[in-house]
LUMDOTI-205081 format. One record per residue (C-alpha): x, y, z; residue in three letters. Coordinates in steps of 0.2 Angstrom, whole numbers, plus 5000, padded with zeros to 4 digits. Each point is the difference from the previous one (the first is absolute). Layout:
LUMDOTI-205081
XYZALA/...
end
This chain:
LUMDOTI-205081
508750735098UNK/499449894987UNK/499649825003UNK/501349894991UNK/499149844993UNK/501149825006UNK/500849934983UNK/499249835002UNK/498250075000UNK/500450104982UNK/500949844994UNK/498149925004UNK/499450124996UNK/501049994981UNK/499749835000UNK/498250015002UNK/499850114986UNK/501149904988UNK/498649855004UNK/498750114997UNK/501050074982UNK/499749784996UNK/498549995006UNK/499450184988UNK/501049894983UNK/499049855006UNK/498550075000UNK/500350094982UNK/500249824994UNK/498549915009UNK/498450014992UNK/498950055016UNK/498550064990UNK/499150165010UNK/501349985012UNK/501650034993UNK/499850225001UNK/499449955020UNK/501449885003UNK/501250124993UNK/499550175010UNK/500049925014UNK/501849944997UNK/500550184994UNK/499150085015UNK/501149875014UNK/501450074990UNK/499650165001UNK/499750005016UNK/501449915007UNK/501050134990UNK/499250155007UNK/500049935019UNK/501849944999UNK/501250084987UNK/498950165000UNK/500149995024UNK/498250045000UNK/499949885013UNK/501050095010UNK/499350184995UNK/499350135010UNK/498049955001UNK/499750154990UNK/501249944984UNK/498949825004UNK/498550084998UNK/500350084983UNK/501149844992UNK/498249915007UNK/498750124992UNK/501049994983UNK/500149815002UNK/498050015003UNK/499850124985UNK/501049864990UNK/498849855005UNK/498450114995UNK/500850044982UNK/500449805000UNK/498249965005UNK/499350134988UNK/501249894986UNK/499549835005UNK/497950055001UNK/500450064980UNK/501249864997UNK/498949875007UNK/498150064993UNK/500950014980UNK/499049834998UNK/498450045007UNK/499650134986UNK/499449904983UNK/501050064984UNK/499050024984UNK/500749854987UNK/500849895011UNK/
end
């Protein structure tokens, strides 16, 4: 039998991802300098996560259906280090005329 998750926890749940939706326009429009690409993956990766845990039951998964939603979730956050290391070292290389 599959677990059945209580209405208020995905209407939190909901709730929480519609302040993190503001939070992702607010960040667009605020001028962060490096930060804004950090700021806004993490924001992406809460959301990600709360929809994967919650609305996707891997929470309440067998542990080997937890283990494979976690290795692609660690896979993901090696190609977002591998993108932030290139995003944030663009400045350090001189460009010829400027």
């Amino acid at each position: 039998m599959s677990h059945v998750a209580p209405k208020s926890q995905l209407f939190a749940v909901f709730a929480a991802l519609m302040v993190l939706t503001v939070a992702t326009v607010l960040v667009s429009r605020l001028n962060l300098g490096y930060f804004n690409l950090p700021v806004a993956m993490v924001v992406a990766v809460t959301k990600a996560l709360l929809v994967i845990l919650i609305f996707m039951e891997v929470k309440y998964s067998p542990k080997l259906v937890q283990v494979t939603a976690g290795v692609g979730f660690l896979f993901l956050g090696i190609m977002i280090l591998y993108t932030m290391t290139d995003y944030l070292s663009r400045n350090m290389l001189g460009v010829a005329g400027r």
